[in-house]
C-alpha positions in Angstrom: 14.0 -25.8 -25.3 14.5 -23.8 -28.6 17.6 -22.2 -29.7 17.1 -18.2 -29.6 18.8 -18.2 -33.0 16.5 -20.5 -34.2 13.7 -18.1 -33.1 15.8 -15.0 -34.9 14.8 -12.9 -37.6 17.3 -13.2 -40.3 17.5 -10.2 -43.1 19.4 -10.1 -45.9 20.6 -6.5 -45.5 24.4 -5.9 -44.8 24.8 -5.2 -41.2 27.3 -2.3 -42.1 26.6 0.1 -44.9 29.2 3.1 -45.5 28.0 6.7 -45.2 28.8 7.1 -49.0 27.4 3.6 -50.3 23.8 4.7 -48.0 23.8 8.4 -49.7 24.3 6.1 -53.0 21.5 3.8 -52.7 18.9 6.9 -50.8 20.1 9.2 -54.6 18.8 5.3 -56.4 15.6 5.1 -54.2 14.7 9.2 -54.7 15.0 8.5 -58.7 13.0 5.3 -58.5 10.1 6.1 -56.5 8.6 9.8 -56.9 7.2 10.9 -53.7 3.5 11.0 -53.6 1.3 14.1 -53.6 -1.3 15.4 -51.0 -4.4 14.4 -52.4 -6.3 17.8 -53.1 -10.1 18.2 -51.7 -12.7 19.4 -54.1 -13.3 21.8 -51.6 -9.6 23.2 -52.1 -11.1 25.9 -55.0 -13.5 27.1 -52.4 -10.8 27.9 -49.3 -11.4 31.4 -49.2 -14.9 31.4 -49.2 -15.2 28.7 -46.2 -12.2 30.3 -44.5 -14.4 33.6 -44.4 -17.3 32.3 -43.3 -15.5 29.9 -40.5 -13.8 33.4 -39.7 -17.3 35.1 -39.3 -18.5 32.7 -37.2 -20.7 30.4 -39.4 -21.3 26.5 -38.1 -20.0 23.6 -40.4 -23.1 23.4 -41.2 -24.4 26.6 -42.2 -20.9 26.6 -44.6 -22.5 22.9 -46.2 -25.5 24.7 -47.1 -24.2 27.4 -48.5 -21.8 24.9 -50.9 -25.0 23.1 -51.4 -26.4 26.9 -52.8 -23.3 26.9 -55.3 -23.5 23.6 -56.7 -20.8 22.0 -53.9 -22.4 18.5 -52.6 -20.9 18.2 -48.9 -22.0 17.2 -45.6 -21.2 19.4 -42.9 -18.5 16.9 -41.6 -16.3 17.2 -44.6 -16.5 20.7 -43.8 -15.3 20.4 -40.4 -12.2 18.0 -41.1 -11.3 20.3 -44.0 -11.4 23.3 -41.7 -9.2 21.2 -38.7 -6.6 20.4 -41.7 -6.4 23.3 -44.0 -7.9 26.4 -42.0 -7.0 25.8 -38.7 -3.8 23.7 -39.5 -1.9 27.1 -41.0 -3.0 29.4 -38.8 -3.6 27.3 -35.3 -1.3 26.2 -32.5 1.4 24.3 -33.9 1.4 20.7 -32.4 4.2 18.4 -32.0 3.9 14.4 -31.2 0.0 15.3 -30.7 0.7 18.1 -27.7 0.6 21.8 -28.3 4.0 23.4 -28.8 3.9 26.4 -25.7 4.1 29.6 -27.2 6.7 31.9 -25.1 5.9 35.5 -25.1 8.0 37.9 -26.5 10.0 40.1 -24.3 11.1 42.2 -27.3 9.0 45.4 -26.4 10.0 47.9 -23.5 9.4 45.1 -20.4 9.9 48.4 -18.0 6.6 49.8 -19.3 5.0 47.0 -18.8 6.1 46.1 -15.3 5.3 49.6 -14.6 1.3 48.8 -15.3 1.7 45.4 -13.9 2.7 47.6 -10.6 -0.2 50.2 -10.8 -2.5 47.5 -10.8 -1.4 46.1 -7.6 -3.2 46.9 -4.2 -2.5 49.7 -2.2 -0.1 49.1 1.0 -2.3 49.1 3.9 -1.7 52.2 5.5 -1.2 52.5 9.4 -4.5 54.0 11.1 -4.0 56.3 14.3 -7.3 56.0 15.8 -8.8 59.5 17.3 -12.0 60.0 18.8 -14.8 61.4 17.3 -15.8 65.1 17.4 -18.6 66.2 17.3 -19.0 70.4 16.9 -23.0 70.3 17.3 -22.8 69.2 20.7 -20.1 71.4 21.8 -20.8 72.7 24.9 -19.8 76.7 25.8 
């Protein structure tokens, strides 16, 4: 039977770090290391013109053709990933951990307006019916 320390990990990292000695070393590791940049699409000079045509309906690949027309070599898929990241990403649902965030609607405006149309678009109460017998005046007899 093996030891469970036998079977530990062992690291080399001190198992208590003060808050200031942590702030410290994250200040050393910012300075070191320069965060790295978003890598920039070659179709990033033409976001206005695909952003219009998405907006006016055009497929993916209708927009690939019309790069095509101005010199632009893509495929209709490049298209369609770079309107999911940089065209629908700003303006779409915001997502969190993969699952839309819900959207609650603003009460800010006069709510008593608009439960008063909410309430004019309900049904009639049923009204009470007396029943009377049909007259006829034709067939009045004198």
């Amino acid at each position: 039977m093996t030891n469970k320390k036998e079977n530990a990990v062992k690291t080399n990292l001190p198992v208590e770090i003060s808050p200031d000695e942590l702030e410290a070393k994250l200040l050393d590791y910012q300075k070191a290391h320069a965060p790295s940049a978003a890598r920039s699409s070659r179709l990033d000079p033409y976001k206005n013109f695909i952003e219009k045509l998405y907006f006016d309906s055009y497929s993916h690949g209708q927009i690939a053709d019309f790069l095509i027309t101005i010199g632009v070599t893509v495929h209709s898929t490049t298209v369609g990933r770079f309107i999911s990241k940089k065209i629908k990403g700003l303006s779409g649902k915001r997502v969190q951990n993969g699952n839309p965030v819900p959207v609650k609607p603003d009460h800010s405006d006069d709510s008593s307006a608009v439960v008063k149309q909410l309430n004019d678009l309900k049904r009639p109460k049923a009204r009470s019916l007396t029943y009377s017998p049909y007259k006829n005046e034709s067939s009045k007899e004198d």
